[in-house]
C-alpha positions in Angstrom: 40.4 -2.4 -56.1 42.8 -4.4 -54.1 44.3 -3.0 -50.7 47.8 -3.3 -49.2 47.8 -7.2 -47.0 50.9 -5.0 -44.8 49.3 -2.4 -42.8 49.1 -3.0 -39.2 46.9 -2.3 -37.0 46.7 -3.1 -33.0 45.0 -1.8 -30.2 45.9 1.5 -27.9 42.5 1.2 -25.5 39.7 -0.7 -24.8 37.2 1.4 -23.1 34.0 -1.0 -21.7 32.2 1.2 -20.2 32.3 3.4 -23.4 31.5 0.7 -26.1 35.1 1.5 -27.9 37.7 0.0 -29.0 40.5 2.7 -29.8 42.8 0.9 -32.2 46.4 1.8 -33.5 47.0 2.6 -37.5 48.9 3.9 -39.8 48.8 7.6 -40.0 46.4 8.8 -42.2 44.4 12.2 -43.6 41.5 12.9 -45.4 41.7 11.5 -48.6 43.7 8.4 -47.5 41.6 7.2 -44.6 39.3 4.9 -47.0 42.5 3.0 -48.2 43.5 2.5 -44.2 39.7 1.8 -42.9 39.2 -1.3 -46.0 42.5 -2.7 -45.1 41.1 -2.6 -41.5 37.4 -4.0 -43.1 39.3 -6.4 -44.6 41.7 -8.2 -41.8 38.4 -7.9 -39.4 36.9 -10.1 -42.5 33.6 -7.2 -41.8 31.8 -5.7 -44.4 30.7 -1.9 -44.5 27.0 -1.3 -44.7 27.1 2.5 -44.7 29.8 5.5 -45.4 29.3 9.1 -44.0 31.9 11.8 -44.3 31.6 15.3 -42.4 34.2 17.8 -42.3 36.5 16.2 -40.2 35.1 12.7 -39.0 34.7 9.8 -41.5 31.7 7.6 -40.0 31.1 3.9 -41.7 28.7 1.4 -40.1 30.3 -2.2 -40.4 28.7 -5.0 -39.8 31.2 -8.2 -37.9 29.4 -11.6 -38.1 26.0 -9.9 -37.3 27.4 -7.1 -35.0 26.9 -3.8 -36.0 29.0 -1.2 -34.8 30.7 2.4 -36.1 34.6 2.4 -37.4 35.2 6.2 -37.1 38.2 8.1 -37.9 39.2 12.0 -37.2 41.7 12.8 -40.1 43.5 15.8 -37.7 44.7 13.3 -34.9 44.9 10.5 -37.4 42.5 8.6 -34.9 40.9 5.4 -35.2 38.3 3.7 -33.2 35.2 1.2 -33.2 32.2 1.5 -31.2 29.5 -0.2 -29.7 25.7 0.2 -31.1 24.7 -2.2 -28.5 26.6 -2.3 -25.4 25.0 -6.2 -25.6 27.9 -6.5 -27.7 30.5 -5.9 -25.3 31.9 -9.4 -25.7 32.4 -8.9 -29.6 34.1 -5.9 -29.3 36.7 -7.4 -26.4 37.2 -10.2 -28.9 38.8 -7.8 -31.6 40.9 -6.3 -29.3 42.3 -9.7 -28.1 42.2 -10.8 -31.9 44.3 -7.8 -32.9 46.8 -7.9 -29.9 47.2 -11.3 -31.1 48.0 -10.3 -34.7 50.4 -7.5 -33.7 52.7 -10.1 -31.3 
């Protein structure tokens, strides 16, 4: 399966103290937010290790050059974020946001 090279993403918030990166996408729902979260996988150049879906929160575990963190998404606000499984990793996570700022300008 190939996925759409034109979505954009960017970032709304970078939270440090949290461990999260809250990041701007296209809207999506339910069913759609696999399609929005590979395009994401795929301009990060990550690679998903793990998928959990609830009810209303879709939960993969990615893994960026050796940093693992969570790319969750809530289908009702159409809300996207990463976040931190070691706040070790603070400096990864600041640069994606910088990385993504960049690709948005």
């Amino acid at each position: 399966m190939t996925y759409p090279t034109d979505i954009r993403f960017g970032v709304r918030e970078l939270d440090n103290a949290q461990g999260c990166l809250h990041l701007q996408t296209p809207d999506f729902d339910y069913d759609s937010f696999a399609d929005v979260a590979q395009a994401l996988i795929t301009v990060l150049g990550a690679s998903v290790v793990e998928k959990e879906a609830n009810a209303d929160l879709h939960i993969w575990l990615i893994d960026f050059e050796g940093c693992r963190m969570m790319l969750k998404g809530e289908h009702y606000s159409s809300a996207m974020w990463l976040e931190l499984l070691s706040r070790d990793d603070g400096d990864t996570l600041a640069f994606l946001a910088g990385w993504l700022k960049n690709l948005t300008q």
